[in-house]
N, C-alpha and C positions, 0 to 999 in steps of 0.2 A: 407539511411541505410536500408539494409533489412537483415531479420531475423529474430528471433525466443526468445524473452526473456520469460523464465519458473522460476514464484517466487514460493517456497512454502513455505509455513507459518503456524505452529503449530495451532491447535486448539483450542477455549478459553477451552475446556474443558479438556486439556491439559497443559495449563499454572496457574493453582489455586493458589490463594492467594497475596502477597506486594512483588511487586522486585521495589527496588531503584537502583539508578547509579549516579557518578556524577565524575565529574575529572576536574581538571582546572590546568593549565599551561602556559607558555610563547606564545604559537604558540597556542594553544585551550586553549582559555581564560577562557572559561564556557563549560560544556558539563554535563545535568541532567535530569534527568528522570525519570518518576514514572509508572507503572503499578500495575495494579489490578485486578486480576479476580476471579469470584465465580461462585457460581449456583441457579436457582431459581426452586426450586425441582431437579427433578432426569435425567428430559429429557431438561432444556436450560440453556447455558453456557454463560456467557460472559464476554469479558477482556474491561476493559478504559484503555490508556494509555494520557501519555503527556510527551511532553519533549522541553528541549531547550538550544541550540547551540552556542557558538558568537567563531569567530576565529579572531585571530590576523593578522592583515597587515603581510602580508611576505616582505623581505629584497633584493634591487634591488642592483648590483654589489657593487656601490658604501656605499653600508652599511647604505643607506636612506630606509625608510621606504614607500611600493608600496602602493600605495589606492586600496586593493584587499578582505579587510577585509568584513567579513559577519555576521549577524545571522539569524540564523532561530530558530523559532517554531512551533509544530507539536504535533497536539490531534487527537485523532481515539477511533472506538471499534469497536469490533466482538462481535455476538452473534451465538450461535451455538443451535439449536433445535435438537431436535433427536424424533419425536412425537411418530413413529414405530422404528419397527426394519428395515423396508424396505424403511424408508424414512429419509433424514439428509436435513438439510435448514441451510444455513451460510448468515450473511447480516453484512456488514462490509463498515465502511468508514471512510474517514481520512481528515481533513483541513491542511492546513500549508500554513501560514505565514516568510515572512522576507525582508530584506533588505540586496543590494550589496553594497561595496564602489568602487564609480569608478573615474576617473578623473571629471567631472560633479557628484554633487549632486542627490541623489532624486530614485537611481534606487531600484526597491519593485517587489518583486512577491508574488502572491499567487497561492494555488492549490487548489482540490476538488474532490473527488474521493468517489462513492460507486457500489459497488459491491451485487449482490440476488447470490445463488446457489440454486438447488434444486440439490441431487442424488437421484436415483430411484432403488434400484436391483429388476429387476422383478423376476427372479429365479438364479440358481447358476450361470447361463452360461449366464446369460444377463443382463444388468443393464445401464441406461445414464444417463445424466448430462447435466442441462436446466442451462444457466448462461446469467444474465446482467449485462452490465457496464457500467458507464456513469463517464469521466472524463472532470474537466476543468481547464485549465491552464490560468494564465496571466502572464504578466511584461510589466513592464513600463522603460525603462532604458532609458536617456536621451541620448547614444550613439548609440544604435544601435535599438532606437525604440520602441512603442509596439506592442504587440503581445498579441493574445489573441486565443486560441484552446479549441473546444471543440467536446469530440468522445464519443460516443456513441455505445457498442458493445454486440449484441447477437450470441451464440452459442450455439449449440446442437449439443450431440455426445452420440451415442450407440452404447456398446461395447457387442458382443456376442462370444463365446468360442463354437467351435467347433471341438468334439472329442478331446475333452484335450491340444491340441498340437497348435491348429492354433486359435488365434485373432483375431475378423473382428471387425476393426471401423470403423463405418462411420457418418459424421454429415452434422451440414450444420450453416455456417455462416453469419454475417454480419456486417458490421462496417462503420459508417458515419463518418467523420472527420470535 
């Protein structure tokens, strides 16, 4: 697959204070979760979250019940710095746990993900953005294997405004798999 996925995601210094959630039903058995975020002074922000998932078996013609059922679990935070006016730093990451049902027993994944920013505005008309990533995936499913990935990504991009009207970006990449 190629292409282009763009997440954006609110700031902890943007999200302040307790959101709960939680919902349960025939087909999503469990679905709950907890956030929290504050500040430690005036310039770093930061949100924890947690939460967690279980779905019910779905229903195969015959009105038998499929071995497709899942749950998962899933913790993270952000922290957001703002030291200047001309400098912001984000450092954010996430685990997550669970288990599939499949016809065989036993199949599990987990994940792992964290993420640096630095932004930099050097004056009105200039400003870039230093960023790492480094994620790692597993599973283990007794049909189809396992599988284990891990990517590794840096990027830089400077963005200049010239004469109001026109944008010039340009950076430079890289990404190991």
């Amino acid at each position: 697959v190629n292409g282009v996925i763009s997440m954006v995601t609110k700031r902890a210094r943007d999200t302040q204070g307790l959101f709960l959630t939680g919902a349960v039903g025939d087909f999503m058995k469990m679905n709950i979760g907890a956030r929290y975020a504050d500040s430690v002074g005036s310039k770093t922000f930061y949100r924890v979250y947690a939460q967690h998932s279980e779905r019910n078996r779905t229903f195969l013609p015959d009105g038998t019940r499929n071995k497709d059922g899942w749950q998962n679990t899933q913790a993270g935070f952000r922290v957001g710095l703002y030291p200047t006016k001309a400098d912001q730093f984000a450092l954010q990451g996430d685990v997550n746990i669970g288990n599939r049902e499949s016809v065989l027993p036993g199949s599990v994944f987990d994940t792992q993900n964290a993420l640096a920013r630095w932004n930099h505005t050097v004056n009105k008309t200039s400003n870039f953005t230093l960023q790492l990533y480094y994620s790692r995936y597993w599973t283990n499913d007794p049909i189809s294997l396992a599988d284990e990935m891990n990517t590794f990504d840096i990027d830089f991009q400077h963005k200049l405004v010239v004469r109001t009207k026109h944008n010039i970006v340009c950076g430079a990449g890289y990404r190991h798999v």
